[in-house]
C-alpha positions as a Markdown table, in Angstrom:
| # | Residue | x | y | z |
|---|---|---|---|---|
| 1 | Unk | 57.7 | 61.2 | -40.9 |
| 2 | Unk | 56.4 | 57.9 | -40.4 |
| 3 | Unk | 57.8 | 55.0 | -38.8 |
| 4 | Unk | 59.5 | 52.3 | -40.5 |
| 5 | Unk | 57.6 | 48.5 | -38.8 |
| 6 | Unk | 60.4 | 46.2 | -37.2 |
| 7 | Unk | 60.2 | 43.2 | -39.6 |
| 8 | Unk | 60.6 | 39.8 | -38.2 |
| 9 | Unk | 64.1 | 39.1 | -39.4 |
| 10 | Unk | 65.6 | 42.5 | -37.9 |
| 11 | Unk | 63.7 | 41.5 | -34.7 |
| 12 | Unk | 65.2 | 37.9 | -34.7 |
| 13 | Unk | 68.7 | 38.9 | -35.2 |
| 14 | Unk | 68.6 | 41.7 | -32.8 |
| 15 | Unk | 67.2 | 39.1 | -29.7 |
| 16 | Unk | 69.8 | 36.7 | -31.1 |
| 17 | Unk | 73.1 | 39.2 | -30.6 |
| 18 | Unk | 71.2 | 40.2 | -27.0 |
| 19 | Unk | 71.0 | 36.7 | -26.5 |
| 20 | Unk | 74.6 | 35.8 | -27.6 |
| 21 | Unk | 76.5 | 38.4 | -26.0 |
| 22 | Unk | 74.5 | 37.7 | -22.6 |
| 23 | Unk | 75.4 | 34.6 | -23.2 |
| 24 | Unk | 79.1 | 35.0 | -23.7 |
| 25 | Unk | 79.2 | 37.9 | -20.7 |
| 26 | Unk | 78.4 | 34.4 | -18.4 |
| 27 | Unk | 80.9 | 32.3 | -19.6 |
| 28 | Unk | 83.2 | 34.9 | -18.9 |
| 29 | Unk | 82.1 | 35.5 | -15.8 |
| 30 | Unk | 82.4 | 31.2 | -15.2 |
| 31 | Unk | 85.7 | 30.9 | -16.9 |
| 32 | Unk | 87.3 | 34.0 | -14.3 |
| 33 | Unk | 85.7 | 32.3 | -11.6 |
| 34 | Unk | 87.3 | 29.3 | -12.1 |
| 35 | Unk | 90.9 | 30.4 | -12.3 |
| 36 | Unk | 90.3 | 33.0 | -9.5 |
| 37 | Unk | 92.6 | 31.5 | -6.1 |
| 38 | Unk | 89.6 | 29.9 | -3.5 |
| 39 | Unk | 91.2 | 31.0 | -0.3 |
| 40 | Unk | 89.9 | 29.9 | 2.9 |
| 41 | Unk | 91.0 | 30.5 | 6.3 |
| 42 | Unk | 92.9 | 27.9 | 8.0 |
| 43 | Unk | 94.0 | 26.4 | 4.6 |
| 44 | Unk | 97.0 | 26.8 | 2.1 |
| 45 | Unk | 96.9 | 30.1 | 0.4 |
| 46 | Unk | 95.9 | 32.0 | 3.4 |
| 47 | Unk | 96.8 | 32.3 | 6.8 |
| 48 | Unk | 96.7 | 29.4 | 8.9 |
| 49 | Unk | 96.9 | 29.1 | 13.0 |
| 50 | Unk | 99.7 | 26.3 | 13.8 |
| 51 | Unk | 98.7 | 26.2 | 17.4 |
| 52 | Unk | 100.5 | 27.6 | 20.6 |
| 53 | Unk | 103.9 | 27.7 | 20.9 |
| 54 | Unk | 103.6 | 25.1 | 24.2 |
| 55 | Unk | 102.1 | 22.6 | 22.1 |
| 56 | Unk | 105.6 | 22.1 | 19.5 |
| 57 | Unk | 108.5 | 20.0 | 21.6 |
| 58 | Unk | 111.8 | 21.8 | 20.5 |
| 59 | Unk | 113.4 | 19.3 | 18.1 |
| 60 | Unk | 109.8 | 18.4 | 16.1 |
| 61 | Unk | 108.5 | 18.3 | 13.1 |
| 62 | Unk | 104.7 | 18.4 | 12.7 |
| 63 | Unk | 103.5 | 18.2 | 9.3 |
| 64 | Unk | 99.9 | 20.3 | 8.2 |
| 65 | Unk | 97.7 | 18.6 | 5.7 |
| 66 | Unk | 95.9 | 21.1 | 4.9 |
| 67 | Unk | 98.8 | 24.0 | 4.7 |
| 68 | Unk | 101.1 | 22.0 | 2.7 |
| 69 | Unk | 104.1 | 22.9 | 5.1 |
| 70 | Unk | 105.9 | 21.3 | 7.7 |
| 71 | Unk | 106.5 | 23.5 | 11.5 |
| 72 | Unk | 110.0 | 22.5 | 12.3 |
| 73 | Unk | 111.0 | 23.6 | 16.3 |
| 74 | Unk | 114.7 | 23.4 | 15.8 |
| 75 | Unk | 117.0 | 22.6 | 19.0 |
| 76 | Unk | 117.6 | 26.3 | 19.5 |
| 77 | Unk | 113.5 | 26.8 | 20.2 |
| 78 | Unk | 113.4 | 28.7 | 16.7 |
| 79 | Unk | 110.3 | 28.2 | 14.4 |
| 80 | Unk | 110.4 | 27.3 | 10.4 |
| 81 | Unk | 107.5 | 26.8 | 8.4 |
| 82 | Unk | 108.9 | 24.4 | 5.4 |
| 83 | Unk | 106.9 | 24.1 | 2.1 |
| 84 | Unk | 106.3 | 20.2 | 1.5 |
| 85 | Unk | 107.1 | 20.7 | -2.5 |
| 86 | Unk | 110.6 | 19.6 | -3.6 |
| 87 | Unk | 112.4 | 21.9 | -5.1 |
| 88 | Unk | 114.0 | 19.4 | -7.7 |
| 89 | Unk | 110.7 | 18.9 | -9.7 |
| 90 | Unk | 107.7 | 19.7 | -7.2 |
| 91 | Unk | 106.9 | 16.1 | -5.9 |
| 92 | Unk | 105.7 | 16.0 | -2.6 |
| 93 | Unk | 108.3 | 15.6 | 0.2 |
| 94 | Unk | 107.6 | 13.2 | 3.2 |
| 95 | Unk | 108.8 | 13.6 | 6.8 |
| 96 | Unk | 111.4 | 10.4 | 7.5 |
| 97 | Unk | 111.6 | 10.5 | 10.8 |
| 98 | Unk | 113.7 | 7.3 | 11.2 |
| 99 | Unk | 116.3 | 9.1 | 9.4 |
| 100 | Unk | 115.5 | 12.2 | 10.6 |
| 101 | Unk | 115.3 | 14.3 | 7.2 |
| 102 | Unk | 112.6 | 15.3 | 4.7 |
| 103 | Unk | 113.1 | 12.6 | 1.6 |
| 104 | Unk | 111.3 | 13.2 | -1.9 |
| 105 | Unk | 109.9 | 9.8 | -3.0 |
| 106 | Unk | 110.6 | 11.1 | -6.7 |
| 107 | Unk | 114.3 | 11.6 | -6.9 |
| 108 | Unk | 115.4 | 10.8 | -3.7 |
| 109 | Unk | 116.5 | 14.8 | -2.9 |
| 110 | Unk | 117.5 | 15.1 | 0.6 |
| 111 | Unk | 117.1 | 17.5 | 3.2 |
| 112 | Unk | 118.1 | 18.5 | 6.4 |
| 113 | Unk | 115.4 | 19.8 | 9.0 |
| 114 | Unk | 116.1 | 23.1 | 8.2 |
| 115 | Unk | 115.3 | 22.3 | 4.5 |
| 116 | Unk | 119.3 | 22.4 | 3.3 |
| 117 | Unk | 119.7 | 20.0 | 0.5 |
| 118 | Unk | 121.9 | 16.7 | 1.9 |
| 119 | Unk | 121.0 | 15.0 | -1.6 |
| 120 | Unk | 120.6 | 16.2 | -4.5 |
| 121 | Unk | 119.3 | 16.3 | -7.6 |
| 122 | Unk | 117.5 | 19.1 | -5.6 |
| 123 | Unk | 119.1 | 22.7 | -6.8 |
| 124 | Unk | 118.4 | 24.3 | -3.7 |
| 125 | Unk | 116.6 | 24.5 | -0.1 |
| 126 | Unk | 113.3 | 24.0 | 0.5 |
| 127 | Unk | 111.2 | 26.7 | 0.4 |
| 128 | Unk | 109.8 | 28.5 | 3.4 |
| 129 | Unk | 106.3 | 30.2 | 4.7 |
| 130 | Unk | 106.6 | 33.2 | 7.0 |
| 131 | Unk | 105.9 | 32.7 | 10.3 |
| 132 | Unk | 104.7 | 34.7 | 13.0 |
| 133 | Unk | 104.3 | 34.5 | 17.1 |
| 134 | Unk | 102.0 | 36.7 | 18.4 |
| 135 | Unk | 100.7 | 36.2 | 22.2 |
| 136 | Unk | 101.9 | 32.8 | 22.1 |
| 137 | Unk | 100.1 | 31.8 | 19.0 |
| 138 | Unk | 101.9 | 30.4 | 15.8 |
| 139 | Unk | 100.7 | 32.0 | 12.7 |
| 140 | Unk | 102.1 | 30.6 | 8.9 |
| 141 | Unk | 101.7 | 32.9 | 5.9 |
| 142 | Unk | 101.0 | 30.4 | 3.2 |
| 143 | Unk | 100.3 | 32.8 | 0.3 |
| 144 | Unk | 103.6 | 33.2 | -0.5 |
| 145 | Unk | 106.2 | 30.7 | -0.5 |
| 146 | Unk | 110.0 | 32.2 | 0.0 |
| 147 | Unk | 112.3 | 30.6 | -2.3 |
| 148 | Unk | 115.9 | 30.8 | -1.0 |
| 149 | Unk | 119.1 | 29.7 | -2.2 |
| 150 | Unk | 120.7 | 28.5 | 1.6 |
| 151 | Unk | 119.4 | 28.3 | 4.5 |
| 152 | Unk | 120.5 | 31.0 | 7.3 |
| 153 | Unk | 119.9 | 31.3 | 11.2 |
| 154 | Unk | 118.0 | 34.0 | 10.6 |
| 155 | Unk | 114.8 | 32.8 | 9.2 |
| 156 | Unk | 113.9 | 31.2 | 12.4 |
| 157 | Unk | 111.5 | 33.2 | 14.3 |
| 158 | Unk | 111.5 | 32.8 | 18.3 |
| 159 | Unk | 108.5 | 33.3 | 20.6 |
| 160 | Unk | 109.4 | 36.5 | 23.2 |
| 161 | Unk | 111.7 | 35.1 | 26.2 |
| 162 | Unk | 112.9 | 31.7 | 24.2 |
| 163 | Unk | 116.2 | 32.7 | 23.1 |
């Protein structure tokens, strides 16, 4: 049996589909890169290192930039990690200190250190980052944000021997 030549045409539309399904292999490969979450350390997303627990007066509020979440060291010694988006529509939410509340520029929502809602149109708390104390170190879980409906005592976390 003999061999049938490739003719030109077959040849040209067989490096075209090789060339077009290469080609549309790398723009998935783009397109899932774009919309994958770029985590790195230290930033929002992942898990970033607030600082020693010395270095938060009880009664503060220290904002991070880069975290998107407010440390609150409530007058008990307890830590919160608040997230800085309002829960009313998502604007971000400043630190007043003269007033001594978080107010959103948007809507004027309220809230109380602790994130409870003083103000509404806000429907419920601000939301929350877990937080962690080991060997004296603050550690905020910002991967996950922890929507609540009220606030409770017992989402502050203490550092051993503060209570």
């Amino acid at each position: 049996m003999t061999e049938k030549p490739v003719s030109r045409r077959d040849f040209l539309n067989l490096a075209i589909g090789v060339a077009g399904t290469l080609a549309l292999v790398e723009t998935g490969g783009v397109v899932l890169s774009f919309f994958s979450p770029r985590i790195t350390e230290g930033e929002f997303g992942g898990v970033v290192e607030a600082g020693k627990v010395d270095s938060f007066p009880v009664g503060s509020v220290t904002p991070f930039t880069q975290g998107r979440f407010y440390l609150v060291r409530m007058p008990d010694g307890g830590f919160l990690a608040l997230y800085r988006k309002c829960t009313h529509l998502g604007c971000a939410v400043p630190w007043n200190p003269a007033e001594g509340r978080f107010v959103c520029p948007c809507h004027a929502s309220a809230f109380e250190t602790d994130g409870t809602v003083i103000n509404p149109p806000a429907p419920r708390p601000l939301d929350r980052f877990a937080v962690s104390i080991v060997d004296g170190s603050i550690k905020v879980d910002t991967s996950t944000p922890i929507q609540r409906d009220r606030t409770s005592a017992d989402e502050l976390v203490y550092a051993e021997g503060a209570l």
